[in-house]
N, C-alpha and C positions, 0 to 999 in steps of 0.2 A: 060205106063207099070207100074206091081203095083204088089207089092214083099211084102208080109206078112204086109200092112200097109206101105210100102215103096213105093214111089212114086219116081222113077227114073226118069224121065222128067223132075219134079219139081227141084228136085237135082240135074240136070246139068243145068238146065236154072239160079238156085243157084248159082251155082260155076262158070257159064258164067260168071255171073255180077259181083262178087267178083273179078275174073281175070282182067276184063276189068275194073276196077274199082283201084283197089289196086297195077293190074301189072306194069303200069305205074311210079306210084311213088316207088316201089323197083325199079324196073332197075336206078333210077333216084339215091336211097340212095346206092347203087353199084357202081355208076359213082362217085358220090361224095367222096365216101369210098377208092375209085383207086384213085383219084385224088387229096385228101390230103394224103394218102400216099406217092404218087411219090415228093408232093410241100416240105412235113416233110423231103425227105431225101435227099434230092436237097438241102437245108435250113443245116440239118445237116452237109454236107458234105462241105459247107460253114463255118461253124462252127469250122470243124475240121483244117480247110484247114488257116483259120485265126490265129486260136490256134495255129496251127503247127510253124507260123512264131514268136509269143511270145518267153520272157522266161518263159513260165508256167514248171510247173511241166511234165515230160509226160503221169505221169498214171492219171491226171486230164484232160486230152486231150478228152478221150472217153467216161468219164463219165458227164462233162459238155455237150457235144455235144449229149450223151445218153437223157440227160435232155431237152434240147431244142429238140428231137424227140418225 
């Protein structure tokens, strides 16, 4: 089918290949994306939890622990 010089066939058989080509590795940079999220606050919350037993200051509690997130 073929629209003013527009070839709609060729443009989805286009954007087939680009999906199955590129969808792959998004899903993949999303998983990784979720997955150092969850590691960073897990890590943090360690951080803070370590701190807390110090004598640190307390208002350097959340911002060291900001830091290493």
């Amino acid at each position: 089918m073929e629209l003013a010089g527009f070839d709609l066939t060729e443009t989805l058989n286009t954007l087939t290949e680009m999906i199955s080509a590129w969808g792959l590795k998004g899903v993949g940079a999303i998983a990784m994306l979720i997955i150092g999220m969850t590691v960073a606050k897990m890590v943090r919350g360690s951080i803070q939890c370590g701190l807390g037993r110090t004598k640190l200051d307390p208002t350097l509690i959340p911002f060291l622990s900001g830091m290493v997130y």
